[in-house]
C-alpha positions, 0 to 999 in steps of 0.5 A: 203755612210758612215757616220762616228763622231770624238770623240769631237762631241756631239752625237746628232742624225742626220738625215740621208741624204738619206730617209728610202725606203719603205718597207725596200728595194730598187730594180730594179728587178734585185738586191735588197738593203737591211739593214745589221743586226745582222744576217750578222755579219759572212758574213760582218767580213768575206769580211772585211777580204778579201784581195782587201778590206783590201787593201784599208783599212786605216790601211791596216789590217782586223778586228782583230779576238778578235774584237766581230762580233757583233760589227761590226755588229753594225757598218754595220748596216748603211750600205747597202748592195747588197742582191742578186736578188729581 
């Protein structure tokens, strides 16, 4: 799910469309959810590099290596990705 503004919108918060889950994550035993933070930057500019995701990028490009990772931190961080086993 992504949630994205255009520039003319006022700013306001929005609430989000899905709950926080308790304790952080959400899991079925087998694969865990959890929150992208400052510390996935690396891992998140490095699959938005990788061919299949840029592929289906609009404009199909990858993140410009001037671009700071932290920003695209910022920007993941209402993502959520898969974290492995829990």
């Amino acid at each position: 799910m992504a949630f994205a503004r255009l520039s003319g919108d006022p700013g306001d918060r929005v609430r989000p469309f899905l709950p926080a889950f308790p304790g952080g994550s959400l899991s079925d035993g087998v694969v865990r959810l959890t929150p992208l933070t400052a510390a996935d930057a690396d891992d998140y500019h490095a699959l938005q590099n990788l061919p299949d995701v840029v592929r289906y990028s609009v404009p199909q490009e990858g993140p410009s290596p001037a671009r700071p990772r932290n920003s695209a931190a910022r920007r993941a961080c209402a993502g959520w990705p898969v974290s492995g086993s829990s």
